[in-house]
N, C-alpha and C positions, 0 to 999 in steps of 0.2 A: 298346744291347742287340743281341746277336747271335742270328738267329732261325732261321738253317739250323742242324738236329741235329747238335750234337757229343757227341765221344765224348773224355771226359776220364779221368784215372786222379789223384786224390789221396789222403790220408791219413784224410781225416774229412768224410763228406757231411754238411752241415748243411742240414736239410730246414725250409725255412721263412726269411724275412730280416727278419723284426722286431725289435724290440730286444733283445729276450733272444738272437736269432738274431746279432744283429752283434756281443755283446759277446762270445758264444761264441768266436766267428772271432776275436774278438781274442786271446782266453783260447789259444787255438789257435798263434797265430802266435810268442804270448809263450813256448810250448814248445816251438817252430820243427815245429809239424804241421801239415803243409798242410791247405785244407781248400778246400771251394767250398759258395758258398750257391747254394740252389734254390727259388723261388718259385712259387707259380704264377702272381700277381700279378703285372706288368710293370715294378713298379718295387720297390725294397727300401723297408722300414716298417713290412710291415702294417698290424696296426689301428690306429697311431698316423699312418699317413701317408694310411691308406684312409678313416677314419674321424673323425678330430679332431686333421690336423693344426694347427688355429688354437686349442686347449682346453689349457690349462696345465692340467701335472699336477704336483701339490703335495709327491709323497712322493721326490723321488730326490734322495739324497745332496749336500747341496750349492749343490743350488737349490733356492731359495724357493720358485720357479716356474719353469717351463720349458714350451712350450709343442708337443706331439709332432712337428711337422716339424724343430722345433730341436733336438729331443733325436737327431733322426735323425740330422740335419746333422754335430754333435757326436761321436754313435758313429760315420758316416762318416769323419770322419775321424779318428777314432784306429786304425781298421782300413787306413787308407791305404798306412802304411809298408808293408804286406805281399802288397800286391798283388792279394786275394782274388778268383778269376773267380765270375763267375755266373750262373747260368741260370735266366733269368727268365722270366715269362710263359706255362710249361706246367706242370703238376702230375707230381709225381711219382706213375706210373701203378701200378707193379712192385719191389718190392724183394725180391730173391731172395740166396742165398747163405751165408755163415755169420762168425764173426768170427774176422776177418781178410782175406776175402776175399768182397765185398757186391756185388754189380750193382743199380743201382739203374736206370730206361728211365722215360721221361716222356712225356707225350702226343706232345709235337712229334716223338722220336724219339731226345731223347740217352741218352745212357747214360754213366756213371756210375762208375767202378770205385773202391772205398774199401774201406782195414781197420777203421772204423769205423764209424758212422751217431749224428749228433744228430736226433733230431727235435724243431725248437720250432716247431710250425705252431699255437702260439695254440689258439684254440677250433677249429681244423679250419678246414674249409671253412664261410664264416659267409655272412650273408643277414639285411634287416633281419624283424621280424613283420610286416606289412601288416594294417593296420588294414580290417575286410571292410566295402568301404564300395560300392556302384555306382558306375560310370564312374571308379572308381582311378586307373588305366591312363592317362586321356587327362591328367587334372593330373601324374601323373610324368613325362609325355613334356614338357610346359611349365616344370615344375619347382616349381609350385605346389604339389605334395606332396613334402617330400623325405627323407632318413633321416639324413644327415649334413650336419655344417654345413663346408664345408671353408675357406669365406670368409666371415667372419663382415661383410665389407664388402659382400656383397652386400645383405643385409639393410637397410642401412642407409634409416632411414624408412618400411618397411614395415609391414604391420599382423601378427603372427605370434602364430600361437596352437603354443602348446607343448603336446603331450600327453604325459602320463604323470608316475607317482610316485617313479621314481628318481632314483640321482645324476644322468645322462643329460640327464634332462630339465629339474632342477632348474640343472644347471650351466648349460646353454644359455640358459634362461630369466634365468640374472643376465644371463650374457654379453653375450646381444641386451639387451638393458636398455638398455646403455648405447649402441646404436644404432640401433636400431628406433624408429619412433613409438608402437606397443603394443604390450607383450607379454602372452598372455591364458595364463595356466599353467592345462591343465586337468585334473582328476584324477577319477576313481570318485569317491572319497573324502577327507574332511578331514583327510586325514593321508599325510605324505611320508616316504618313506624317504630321508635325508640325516645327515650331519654338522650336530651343534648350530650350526657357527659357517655353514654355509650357509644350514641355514632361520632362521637370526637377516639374514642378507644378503636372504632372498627377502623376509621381512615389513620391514622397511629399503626397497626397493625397491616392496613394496604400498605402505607410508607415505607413499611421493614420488610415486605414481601410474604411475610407470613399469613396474610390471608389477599384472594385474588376475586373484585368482584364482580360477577360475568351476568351484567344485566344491560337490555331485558330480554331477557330471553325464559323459555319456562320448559317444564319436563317434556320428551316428546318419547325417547324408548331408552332403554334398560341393553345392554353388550355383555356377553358373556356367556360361559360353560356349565351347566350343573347349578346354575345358583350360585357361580364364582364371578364377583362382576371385573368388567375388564375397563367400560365405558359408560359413561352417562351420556345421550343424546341429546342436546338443547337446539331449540328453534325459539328465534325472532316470531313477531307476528306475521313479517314480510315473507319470513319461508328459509331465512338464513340458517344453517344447521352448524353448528359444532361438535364436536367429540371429544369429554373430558373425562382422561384417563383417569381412575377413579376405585378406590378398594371397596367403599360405604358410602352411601347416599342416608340422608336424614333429612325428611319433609318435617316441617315444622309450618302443618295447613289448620292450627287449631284441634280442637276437639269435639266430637261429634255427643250429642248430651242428650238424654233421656231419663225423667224424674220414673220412667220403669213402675214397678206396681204403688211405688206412692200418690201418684197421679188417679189412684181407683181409691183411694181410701176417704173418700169424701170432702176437701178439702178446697177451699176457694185455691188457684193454681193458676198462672199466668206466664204464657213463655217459658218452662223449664223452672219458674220461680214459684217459692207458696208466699203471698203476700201478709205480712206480720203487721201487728199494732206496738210502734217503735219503743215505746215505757215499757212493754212487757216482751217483747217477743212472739206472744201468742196468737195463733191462727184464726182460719175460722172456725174452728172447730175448738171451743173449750178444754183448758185440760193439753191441748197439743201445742207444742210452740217448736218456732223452727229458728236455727241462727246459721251465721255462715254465708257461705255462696248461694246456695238456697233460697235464702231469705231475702226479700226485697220489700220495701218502705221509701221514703221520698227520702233522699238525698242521700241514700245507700253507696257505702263505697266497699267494692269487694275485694278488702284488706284480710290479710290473716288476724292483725290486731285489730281488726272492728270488730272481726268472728269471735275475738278475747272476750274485750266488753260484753257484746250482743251474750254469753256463755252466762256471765258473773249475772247478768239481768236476768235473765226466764230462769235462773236457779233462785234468785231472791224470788221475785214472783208463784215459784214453785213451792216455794216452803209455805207458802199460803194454803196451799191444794193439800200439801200432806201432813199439816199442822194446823187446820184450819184454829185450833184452840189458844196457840199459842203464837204471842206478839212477839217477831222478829227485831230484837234492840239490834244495829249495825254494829260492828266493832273493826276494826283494822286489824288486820292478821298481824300487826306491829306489836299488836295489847294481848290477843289471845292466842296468838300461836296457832299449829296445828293440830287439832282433834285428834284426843286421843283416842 
């Protein structure tokens, strides 16, 4: 990664390098329009490489399972033939201009010139919820409290209490199962928000002893030396207290979301979302289209393969904007292969 400010000029800025962001660039390359991905993260992924790359995900095309550093791996290199540069590691700060002719300038200092703009930045700028507990801070710094699991081998043997009632939580809680000494799932409440065939897996795993789950009950304090934890504190609503002994705690309370300076670049924006016109992708702002989690339209499902689609569409669309002269014949990548 290259960290002195450049100043680039291509066809189609793609703001964001997660997967919906990579297969964009491919979608891209496959109409022969340049493009450059921008991240603010350091490395391309996102939330699948920042946040579970060791967590198979279940819905994409193909495979059964695939687990998100692999899926990276994977749209890595299908974007390879094409060379895609990218600047990584500073946000994009500014996007001014109009369609056809965009300045985008990022914190570090590049800048950016494109007749297009994707934005797939995911949920924005993310952060996990922090559970409000005293002395937080010293167990994060040890790693005694943590928000992602990025090696599931680290665990191995530990005593782990899982907190919270989503997929998140639930998934991790099979996962470590099968290498942890204990895993303690803990919830509000006697009831999980999951897929039937997952809480048939979690109570499958209470049956075998390998996970234990201690609900309702909810965080109350943190036990321990230096940021070495010793116990997790749980209370009822009633006042009842427990102490479970415990290596690593993992709150799984969601993610806290901010579309951050995209939110100033003039853009109709709703909730964390920029609302799109569903045939194209495009905003309200001409020239800008947005795909992904990001993007919202009426019967919007926020799938990594719809973020696929939604990529192949604002890149067809796009070739409009940077070829305005020349008519788009469709072909199957079956008949023409990939661009040489």
């Amino acid at each position: 990664m290259t960290t002195a400010p450049q100043t680039l000029t291509t066809d189609v800025a793609i703001v964001g390098a997660g997967p919906t962001a990579l297969f964009a660039a491919f979608e891209c390359g496959m109409l022969k329009l340049s493009c450059v991905l921008i991240d603010a993260l350091d490395s391309v992924g996102g939330q699948c490489a920042a946040l579970y790359p060791e967590k198979p995900i279940y819905d994409i095309p193909a495979h059964p399972a695939i687990e998100g550093g692999a899926l990276i791996e994977a749209l890595e290199q299908q974007i390879a033939p094409f060379d895609v540069p990218r600047l990584l590691g500073s946000r994009v700060e500014t996007l001014e201009g109009q369609r056809g002719a965009f300045t985008l300038k990022t914190a570090r200092g590049d800048v950016l010139n494109a007749k297009a703009v994707i934005i797939a930045a995911g949920a924005g700028a993310f952060g996990p919820n922090r559970p409000p507990l005293d002395g937080l801070e010293a167990y994060e710094r040890t790693g005694a409290v943590q928000y992602y699991v990025k090696k599931r081998a680290d665990f191995a043997g530990k005593r782990v209490v899982v907190a919270g009632g989503g997929d998140s939580a639930l998934d991790w809680a099979l996962s470590l199962s099968e290498v942890a000494a204990q895993v303690y799932l803990l919830h509000r409440r006697d009831r999980f928000r999951g897929a039937p065939e997952t809480l048939s897996r979690i109570e499958q795993q209470i049956a075998a002893g390998k996970i234990e789950k201690v609900v309702p009950y909810q965080l109350h304090a943190l036990h321990g030396t230096d940021g070495v934890l010793s116990t997790v504190e749980v209370t009822t609503l009633e006042g009842t207290s427990r102490h479970i002994e415990a290596d690593t705690l993992l709150p799984f309370y969601g993610l806290s979301t901010d579309l951050g300076p995209i939110a100033l670049w003039g853009l109709d924006t709703h909730r964390n979302t920029v609302p799109v016109t569903p045939a194209t992708l495009e905003s309200s702002t001409p020239g800008i289209f947005a795909i992904g989690d990001v993007a919202t339209y009426p019967g919007k499902l926020k799938l990594i393969l719809q973020g696929f689609s939604e990529g192949a569409m604002a890149a067809h669309a796009i070739h409009a904007i940077v070829h305005p002269d020349t008519a788009l014949h469709f072909e199957y990548s079956t008949s023409k292969g990939v661009p040489g």
